[in-house]
N, C-alpha and C positions, 0 to 999 in steps of 0.2 A: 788667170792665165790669158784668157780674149783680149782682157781689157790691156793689159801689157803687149801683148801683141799689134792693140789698136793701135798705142801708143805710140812703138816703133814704126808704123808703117805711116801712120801721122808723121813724125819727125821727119824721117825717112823723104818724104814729098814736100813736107820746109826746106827742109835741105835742098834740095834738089831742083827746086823751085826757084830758091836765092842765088845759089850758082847760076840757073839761066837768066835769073835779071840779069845777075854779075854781068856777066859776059856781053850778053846785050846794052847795057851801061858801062861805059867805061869808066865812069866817076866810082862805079864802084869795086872795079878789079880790085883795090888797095886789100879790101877786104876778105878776098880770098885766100886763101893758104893751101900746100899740100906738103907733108912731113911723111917721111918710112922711118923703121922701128925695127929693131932687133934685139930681143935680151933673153934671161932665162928665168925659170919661175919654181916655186917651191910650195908644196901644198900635198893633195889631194882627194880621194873621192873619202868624206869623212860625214861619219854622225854629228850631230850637232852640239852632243854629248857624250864621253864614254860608256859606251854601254855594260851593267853588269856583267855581261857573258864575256868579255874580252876582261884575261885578269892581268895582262901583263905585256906588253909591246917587246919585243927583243929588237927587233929592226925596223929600218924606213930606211927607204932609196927614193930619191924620186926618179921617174923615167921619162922618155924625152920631153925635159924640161926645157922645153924653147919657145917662143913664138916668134914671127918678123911680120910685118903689115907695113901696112900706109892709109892715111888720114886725111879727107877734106876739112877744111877750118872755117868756117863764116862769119867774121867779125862781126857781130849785130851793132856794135858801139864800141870806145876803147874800153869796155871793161869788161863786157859779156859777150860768147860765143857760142856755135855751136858746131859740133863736129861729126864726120861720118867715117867710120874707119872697115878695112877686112882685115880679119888676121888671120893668119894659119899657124895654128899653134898646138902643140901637146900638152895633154891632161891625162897624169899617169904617176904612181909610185909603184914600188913594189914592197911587200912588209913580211915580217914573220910576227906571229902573236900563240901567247899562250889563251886557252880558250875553255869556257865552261858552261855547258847547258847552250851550247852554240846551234840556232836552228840552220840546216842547212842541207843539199843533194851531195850526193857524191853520184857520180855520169858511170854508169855500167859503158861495156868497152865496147860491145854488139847489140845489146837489144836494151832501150830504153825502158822499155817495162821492168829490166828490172834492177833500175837508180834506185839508192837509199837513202831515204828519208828520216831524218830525226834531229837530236841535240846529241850536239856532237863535246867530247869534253878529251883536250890536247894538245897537240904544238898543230899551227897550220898557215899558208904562205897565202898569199893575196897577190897577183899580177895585173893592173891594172893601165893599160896602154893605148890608151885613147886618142886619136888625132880629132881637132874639130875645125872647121872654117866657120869663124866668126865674125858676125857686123855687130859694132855696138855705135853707139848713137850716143851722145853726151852733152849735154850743158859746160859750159868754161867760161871761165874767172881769173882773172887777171891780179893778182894780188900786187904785183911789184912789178919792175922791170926784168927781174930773173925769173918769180914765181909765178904759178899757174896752177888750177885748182879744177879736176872734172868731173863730172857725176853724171852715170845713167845707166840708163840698161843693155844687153844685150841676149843677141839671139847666137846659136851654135850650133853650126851642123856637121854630125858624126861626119867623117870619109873615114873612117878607120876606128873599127869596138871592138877590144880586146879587154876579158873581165875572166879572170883563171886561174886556177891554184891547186895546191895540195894539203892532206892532211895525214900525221903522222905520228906516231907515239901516241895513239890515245884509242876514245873507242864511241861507239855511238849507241844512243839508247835510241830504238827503231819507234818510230811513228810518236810516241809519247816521250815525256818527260823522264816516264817510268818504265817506259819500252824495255821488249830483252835487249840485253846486252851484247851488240857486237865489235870486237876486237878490230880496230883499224891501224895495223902497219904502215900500211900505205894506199892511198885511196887520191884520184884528181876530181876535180872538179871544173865548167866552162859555163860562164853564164853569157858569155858573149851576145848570144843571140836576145841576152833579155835587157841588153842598156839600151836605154832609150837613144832614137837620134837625133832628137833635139832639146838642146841644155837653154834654158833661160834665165838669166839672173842681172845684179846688180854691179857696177863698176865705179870705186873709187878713187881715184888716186892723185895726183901731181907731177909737176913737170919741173925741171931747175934749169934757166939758160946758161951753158957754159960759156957760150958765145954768140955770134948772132946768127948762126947757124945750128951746135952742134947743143943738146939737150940731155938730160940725165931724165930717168922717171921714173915712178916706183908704182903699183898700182896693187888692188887688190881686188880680188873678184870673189862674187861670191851666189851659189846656183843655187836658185830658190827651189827647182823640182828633184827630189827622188830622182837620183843616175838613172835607176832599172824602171822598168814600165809596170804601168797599174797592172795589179795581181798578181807582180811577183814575189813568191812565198818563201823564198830557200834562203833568204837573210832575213831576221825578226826586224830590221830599224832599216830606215832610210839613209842615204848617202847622198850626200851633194859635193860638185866640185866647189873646193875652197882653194882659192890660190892667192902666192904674192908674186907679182911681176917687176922683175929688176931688170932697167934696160938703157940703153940709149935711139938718142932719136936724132934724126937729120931732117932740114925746113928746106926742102926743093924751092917755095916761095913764100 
């Protein structure tokens, strides 16, 4: 995690670095660029595998599924670039799943002392509505005169952690596996306070020139850390965001 960290904040000062020769050199304004971005995206906060305890999905929604930004470009040569972009963007579904031996709290409504803890076995909603301001940083590739190719990392920072839900029709066995048995009609849950608020991870994707302005894009992200913070116990598996980005783009220069 440092060492990605490093890396971006490395890039980050190339960057930024190049733009003031830019500017300072005229010979090589050619090479700079700035593009905004608007589309929508589909994914969310997900294991990297299904997990035993989830035996059946009924639904998925995603929730504000958008992002729009804007992008510095550094021509390094005609073939290779490098980019600095911020986004503001949503990471968020909403789901229903049938569920078995599910570890998890259910939130007491007055006194925290007394949440319940156990495996939870029934139907239960998952609310997931995250907003993040993101810088990613990318390498680019020139394939063609339409195609464009980028890859790198990015950093995200929460302004907005919503992590919430209900569970219903089913019941929970308290503290163990084999705990007594309590009857859950209807029971909420909020982890809000336990997502983390900073998401790191990897960014894929491409570019299509429609014209010599207007762009199509597609991109896919994917968050290397666990959504929720070290020692959170109330989910047995980790979550990261996973997303696809579908969008268009406009070249200011």
């Amino acid at each position: 995690m440092k060492m990605i960290k490093y890396t971006i904040a490395l890039a980050a000062m190339v960057l930024i670095g190049s733009v003031a020769n830019a500017q300072e050199n005229t010979s090589d304004e050619s090479k700079l660029g700035f593009d905004v971005m608007v589309g929508g995206k589909i994914g969310g906060a997900a294991p990297l595998s299904l997990p035993r305890e989830i035996r059946k999905i009924k639904s998925y929604n995603p929730n504000v599924p958008f992002f729009v930004g804007a992008r510095a470009n550094y021509h390094i040569d005609p073939k290779w670039g490098v980019s600095l972009g911020l986004v503001f963007e949503g990471k968020g579904m909403d789901t229903k799943a049938s569920v078995k031996g599910y570890k998890t709290t259910f939130n007491a409504v007055n006194d925290a002392k007394e949440e319940l803890r156990g495996y939870y076995t029934g139907d239960i909603t998952t609310k997931v509505h995250n907003l993040y301001l993101s810088v990613p940083i990318q390498a680019t590739y020139q394939l063609s005169n339409r195609w464009n190719v980028q890859a790198g990392p990015y950093i995200s920072f929460a302004v907005r952690k919503q992590f919430y839900g209900e569970a219903y029709n089913g019941y929970l066995r308290h503290e163990e596996p084999t705990g007594n048995k309590i009857v859950v009609d209807n029971a909420d849950y909020d982890f809000s306070e336990s997502v983390r608020s900073i998401d790191v991870g990897m960014s894929l994707g491409a570019h299509y020139a429609i014209d010599k302005r207007f762009f199509a894009l597609a991109q896919l992200d994917y968050g290397f850390n666990n959504i929720m913070k070290t020692g959170f116990e109330s989910i047995s598996f980790g979550l990261h965001n996973i997303f696809m980005n579908v969008g268009i783009g406009y070249k200011l220069k």
